[in-house]
C-alpha positions, 0 to 999 in steps of 0.5 A: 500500500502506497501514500498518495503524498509520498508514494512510499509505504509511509505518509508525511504524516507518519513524520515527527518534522513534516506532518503538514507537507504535501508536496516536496520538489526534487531539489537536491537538498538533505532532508531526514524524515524521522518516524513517530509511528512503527513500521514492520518491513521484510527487506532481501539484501544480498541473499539475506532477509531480514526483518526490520523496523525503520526509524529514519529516511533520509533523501537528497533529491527526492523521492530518492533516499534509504532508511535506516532502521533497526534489526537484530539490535544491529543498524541496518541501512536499505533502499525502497528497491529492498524493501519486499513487504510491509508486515501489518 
């Protein structure tokens, strides 16, 4: 299920620092989105899968970015393109 603000799994909404953006440009400037709600998402990296529970996006130009997140008590970094499901 996709954002119709964000096309991604999450909403603005869903951040501590932008909950009233609607839109933002391609301009390339860093912007870190930091969760205030908890989301579940299977990622395959390399052969690996991993279950993990991202708290922060960070894109220079967006829509492009990754996440970083958290699993096994281990920092996890991943990409949208690796992000296989989000676990309700």
């Amino acid at each position: 299920m996709q954002s119709n603000d964000t096309e991604k799994f999450w909403s603005f909404k869903d951040t501590k620092t932008h909950k009233s953006v609607t839109y933002i440009s391609n301009v390339n400037v860093v912007r870190t989105f930091l969760f205030n709600r908890s989301f579940l998402v299977r990622i395959k990296l390399e052969k690996e899968t991993k279950y993990v529970i991202p708290y922060k996006y960070t894109s220079v130009k967006w829509p492009n970015g990754f996440y970083t997140g958290i699993s096994d008590n281990l920092l996890v970094m991943f990409t949208d393109d690796e992000i296989k499901d989000v676990v309700n």
